[in-house]
MARLUMDREN-919926 format. One line per 2 residues: number of its first residue (from 0); their letters; for each residue x, y, z of C-alpha. Coordinates in Angstrom, 2 decimals. Each point is the difference from the previous one (the first is absolute). Layout:
N
NUM) a) X Y Z ~ ...;
***
This chain:
254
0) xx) 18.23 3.53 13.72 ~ -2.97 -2.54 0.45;
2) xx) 0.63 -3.26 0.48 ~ 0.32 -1.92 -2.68;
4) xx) -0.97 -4.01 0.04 ~ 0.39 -2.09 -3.17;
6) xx) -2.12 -2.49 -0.28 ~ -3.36 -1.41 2.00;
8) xx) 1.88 -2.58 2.33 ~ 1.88 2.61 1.59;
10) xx) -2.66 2.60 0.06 ~ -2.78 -2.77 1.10;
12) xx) 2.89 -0.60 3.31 ~ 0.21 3.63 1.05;
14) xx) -3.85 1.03 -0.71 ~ -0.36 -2.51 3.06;
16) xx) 2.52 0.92 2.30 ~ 0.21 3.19 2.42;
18) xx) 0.17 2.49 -2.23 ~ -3.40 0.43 -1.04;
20) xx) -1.92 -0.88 3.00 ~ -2.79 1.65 1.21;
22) xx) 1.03 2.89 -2.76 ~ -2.32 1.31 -2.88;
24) xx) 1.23 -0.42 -3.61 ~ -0.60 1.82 -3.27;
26) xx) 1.00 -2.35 -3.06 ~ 0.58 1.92 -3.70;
28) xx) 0.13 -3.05 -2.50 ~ 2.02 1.92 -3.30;
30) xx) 1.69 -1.39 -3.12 ~ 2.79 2.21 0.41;
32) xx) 1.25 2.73 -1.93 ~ -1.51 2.79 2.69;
34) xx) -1.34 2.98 -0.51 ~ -1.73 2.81 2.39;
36) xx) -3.58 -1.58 -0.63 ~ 2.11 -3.31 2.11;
38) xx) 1.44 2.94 2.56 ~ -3.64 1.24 0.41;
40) xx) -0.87 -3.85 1.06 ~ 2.86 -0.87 2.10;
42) xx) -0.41 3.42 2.20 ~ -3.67 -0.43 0.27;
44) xx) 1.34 -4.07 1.63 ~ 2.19 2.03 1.89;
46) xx) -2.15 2.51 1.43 ~ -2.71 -2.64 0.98;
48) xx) 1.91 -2.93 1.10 ~ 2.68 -0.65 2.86;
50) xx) 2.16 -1.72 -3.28 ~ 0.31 0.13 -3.61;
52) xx) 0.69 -2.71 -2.52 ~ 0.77 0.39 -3.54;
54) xx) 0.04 -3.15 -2.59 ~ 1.72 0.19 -3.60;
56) xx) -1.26 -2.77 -2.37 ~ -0.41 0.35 -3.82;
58) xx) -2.22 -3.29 0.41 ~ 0.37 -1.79 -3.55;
60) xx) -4.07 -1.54 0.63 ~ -1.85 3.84 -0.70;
62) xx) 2.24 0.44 -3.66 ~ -2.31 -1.58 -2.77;
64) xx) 3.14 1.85 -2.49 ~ 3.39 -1.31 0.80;
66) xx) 1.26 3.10 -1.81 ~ -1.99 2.19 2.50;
68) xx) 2.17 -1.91 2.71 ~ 2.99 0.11 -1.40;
70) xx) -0.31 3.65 -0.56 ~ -1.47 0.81 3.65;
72) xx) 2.73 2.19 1.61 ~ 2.06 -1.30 2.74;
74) xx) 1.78 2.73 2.55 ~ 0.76 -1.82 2.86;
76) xx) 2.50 1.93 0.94 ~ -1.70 2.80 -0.23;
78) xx) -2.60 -0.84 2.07 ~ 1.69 -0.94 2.67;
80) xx) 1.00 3.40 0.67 ~ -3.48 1.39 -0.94;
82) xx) -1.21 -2.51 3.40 ~ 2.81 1.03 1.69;
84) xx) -1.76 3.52 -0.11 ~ -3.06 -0.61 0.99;
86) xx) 1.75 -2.30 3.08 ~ -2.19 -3.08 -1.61;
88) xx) 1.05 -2.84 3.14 ~ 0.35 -2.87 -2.52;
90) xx) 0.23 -1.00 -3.11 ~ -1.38 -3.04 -1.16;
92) xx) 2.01 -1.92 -3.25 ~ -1.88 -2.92 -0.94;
94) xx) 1.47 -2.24 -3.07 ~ -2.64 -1.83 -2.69;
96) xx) 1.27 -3.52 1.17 ~ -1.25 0.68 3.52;
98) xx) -3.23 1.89 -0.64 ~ -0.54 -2.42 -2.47;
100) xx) 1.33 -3.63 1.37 ~ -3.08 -1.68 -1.76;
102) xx) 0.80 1.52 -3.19 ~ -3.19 1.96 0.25;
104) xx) -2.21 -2.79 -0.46 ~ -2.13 1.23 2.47;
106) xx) -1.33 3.56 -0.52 ~ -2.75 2.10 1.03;
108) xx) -2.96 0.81 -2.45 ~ -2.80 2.73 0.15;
110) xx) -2.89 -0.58 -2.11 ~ -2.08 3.18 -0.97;
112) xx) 2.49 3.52 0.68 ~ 2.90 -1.47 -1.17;
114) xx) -1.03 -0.64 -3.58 ~ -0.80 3.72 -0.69;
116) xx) 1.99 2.67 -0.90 ~ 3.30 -0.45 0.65;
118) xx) -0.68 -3.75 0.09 ~ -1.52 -0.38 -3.17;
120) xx) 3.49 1.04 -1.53 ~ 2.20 -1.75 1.95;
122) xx) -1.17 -3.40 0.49 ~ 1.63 -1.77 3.07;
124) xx) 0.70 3.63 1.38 ~ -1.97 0.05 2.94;
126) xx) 0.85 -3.61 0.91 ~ 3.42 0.72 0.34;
128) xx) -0.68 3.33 2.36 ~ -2.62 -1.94 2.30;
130) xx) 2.60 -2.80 0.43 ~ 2.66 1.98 0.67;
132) xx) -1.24 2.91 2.41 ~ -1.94 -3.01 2.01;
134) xx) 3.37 -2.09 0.37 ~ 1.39 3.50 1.01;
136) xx) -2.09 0.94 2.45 ~ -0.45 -3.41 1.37;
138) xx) 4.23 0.09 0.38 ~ 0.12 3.82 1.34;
140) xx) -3.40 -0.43 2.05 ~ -0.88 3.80 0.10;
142) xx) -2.26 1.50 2.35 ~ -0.34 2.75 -3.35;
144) xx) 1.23 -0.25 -3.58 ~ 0.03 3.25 -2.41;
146) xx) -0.87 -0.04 -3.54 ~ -0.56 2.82 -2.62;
148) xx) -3.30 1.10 -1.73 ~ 1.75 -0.04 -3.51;
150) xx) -0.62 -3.51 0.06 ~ -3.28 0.35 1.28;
152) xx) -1.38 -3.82 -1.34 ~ 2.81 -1.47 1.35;
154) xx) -0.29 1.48 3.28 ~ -3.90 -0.84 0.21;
156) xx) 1.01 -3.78 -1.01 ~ 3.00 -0.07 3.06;
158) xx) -2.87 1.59 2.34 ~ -2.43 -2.16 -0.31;
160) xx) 1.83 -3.36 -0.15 ~ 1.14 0.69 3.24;
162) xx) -3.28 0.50 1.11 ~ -1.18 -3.23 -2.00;
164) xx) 3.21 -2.10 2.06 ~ -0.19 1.41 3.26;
166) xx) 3.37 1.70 -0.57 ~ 0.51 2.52 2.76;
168) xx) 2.05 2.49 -1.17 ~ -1.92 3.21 -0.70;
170) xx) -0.02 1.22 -3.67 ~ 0.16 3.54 -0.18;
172) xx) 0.22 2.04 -3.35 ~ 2.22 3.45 -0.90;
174) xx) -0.53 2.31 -1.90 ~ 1.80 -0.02 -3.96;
176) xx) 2.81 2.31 0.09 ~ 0.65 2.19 -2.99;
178) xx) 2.88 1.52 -1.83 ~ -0.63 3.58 -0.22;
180) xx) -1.53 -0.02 -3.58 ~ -2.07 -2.28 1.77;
182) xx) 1.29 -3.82 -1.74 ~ -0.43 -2.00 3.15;
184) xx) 2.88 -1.64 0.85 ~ 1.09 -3.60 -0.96;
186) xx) 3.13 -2.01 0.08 ~ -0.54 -0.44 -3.70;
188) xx) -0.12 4.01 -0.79 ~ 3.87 -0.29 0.59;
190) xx) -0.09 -2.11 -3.93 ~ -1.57 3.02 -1.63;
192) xx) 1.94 1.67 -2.51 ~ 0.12 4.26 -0.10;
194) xx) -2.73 0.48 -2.46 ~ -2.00 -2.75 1.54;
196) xx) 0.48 1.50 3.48 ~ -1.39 2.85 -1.29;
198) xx) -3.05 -0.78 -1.47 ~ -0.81 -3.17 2.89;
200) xx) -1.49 3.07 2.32 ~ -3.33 0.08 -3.11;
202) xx) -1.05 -3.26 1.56 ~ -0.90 1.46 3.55;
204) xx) -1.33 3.24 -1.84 ~ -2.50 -1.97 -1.96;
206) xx) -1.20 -1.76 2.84 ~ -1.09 2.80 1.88;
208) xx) -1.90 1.53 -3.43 ~ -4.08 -0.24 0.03;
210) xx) 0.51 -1.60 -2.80 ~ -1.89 -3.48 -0.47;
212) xx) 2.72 -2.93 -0.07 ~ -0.51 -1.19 -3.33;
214) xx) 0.91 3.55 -0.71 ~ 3.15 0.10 2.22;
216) xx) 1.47 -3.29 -1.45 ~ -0.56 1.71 -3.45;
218) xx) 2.31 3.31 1.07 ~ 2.39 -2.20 1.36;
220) xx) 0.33 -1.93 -3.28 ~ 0.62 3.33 -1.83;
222) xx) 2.56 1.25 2.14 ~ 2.09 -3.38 -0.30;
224) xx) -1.46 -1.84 2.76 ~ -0.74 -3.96 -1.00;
226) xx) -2.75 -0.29 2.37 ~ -1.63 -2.59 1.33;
228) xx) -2.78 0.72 2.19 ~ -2.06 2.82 1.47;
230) xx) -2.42 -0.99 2.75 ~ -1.75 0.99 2.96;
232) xx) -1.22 -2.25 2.34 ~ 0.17 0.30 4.08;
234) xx) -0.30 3.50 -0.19 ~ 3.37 0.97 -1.82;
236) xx) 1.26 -0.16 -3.62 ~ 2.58 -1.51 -1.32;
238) xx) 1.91 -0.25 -2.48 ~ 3.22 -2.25 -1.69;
240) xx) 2.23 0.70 -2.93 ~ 3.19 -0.60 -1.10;
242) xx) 2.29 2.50 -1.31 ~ 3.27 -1.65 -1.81;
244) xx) 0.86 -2.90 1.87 ~ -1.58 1.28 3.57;
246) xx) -3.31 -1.07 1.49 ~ -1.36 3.17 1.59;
248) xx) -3.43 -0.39 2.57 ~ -1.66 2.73 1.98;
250) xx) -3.20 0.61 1.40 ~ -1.93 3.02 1.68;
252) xx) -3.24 0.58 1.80 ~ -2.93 0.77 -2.00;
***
């Protein structure tokens, strides 16, 4: 079972003691609620690193919907055992009033990325990720942290603040893991009814058409799909729509 320290006091005590001296670490930041896309991370830390460390947070700052966290599943349990598996070294439990001691009135802001796409939609959304993942990896101090391509503008925001504040952990990205119908996997995909779950796979199907994306947001309408954008930019297209109450994102290579 991997060590499991609640809250940032303790865990800001033993990151400075023995334990991790002179040994590389590989830091997966998750909300929880862990899937095999998470497993794919955390053996990747393992396999590169001398030591893994896992965080769970559902950090309150990146939900512009309080419904959306309200809903946001919580498995701790769960994923305990799932770390246990992949021998994950520590876990990392951080609570709101100590990430947050300020309140949040000091947050990090990007000016240009972070307003398109998913940021358009979600105003505040990226503001809550930056400040979260930087007071993360300024608590865990990573020589590597891993994050997924499904959230490809998120992870080109985290990479290149830490090259804008000198932050010396290395950002690497992994590639999105997919359900065999090919739905890439998401904590949220677990609040997907049947006949949702069913038809959720048409969104990665009509990405990877020739189709023009005015054209793809159209077919997703008319299968059920409330859509919200279809765009390419940085080489990739992507796409987000909701389907009942479920935000779903993807993106592929063009």
């Amino acid at each position: 079972m991997p060590e499991i320290v609640k809250g940032t006091a303790g865990w800001i005590k033993l990151r400075a003691g023995p334990r991790f001296a002179g040994k590389t670490i590989g830091f997966v930041p998750t909300m929880g609620a862990l899937h095999a896309g998470h497993m794919s991370l955390l053996r990747r830390a393992r396999s590169e690193n001398e030591l893994a460390v896992a965080s769970i947070f559902v950090n309150p700052t990146q939900f512009n919907d309080k419904r959306d966290l309200e809903r946001y599943p919580r498995t701790l349990a769960e994923d305990i055992e799932k770390l246990e598996k992949e021998k994950t070294d520590f876990l990392l439990l951080p609570g709101a009033r100590e990430l947050y001691p300020d309140g949040y009135r000091y947050r990090l802001n990007e000016t240009v990325e972070s307003g398109a796409l998913c940021g358009a939609r979600r105003p505040g959304h990226f503001e809550g990720v930056l400040t979260v993942v930087m007071k993360l990896l300024n608590l865990v101090r990573a020589d590597r942290a891993y994050f997924g391509e499904k959230d490809y503008q998120q992870y080109r925001l985290i990479r290149e603040m830490t090259e804008a504040f000198f932050i010396g952990t290395k950002i690497i990205p992994c590639p999105t893991l997919r359900e065999p119908d090919g739905l890439a996997m998401s904590s949220r995909n677990l609040l997907l009814g049947p006949e949702e779950r069913k038809l959720a796979p048409a969104l990665h199907k009509a990405l990877r058409s020739s189709a023009r994306p005015a054209e793809v947001k159209k077919r997703l309408a008319a299968l059920g799909f409330k859509p919200e954008y279809v765009q390419e930019r940085w080489g990739r297209r992507f796409a987000a729509a909701r389907l009942g109450k479920v935000r779903l994102i993807d993106n592929v290579k063009i």
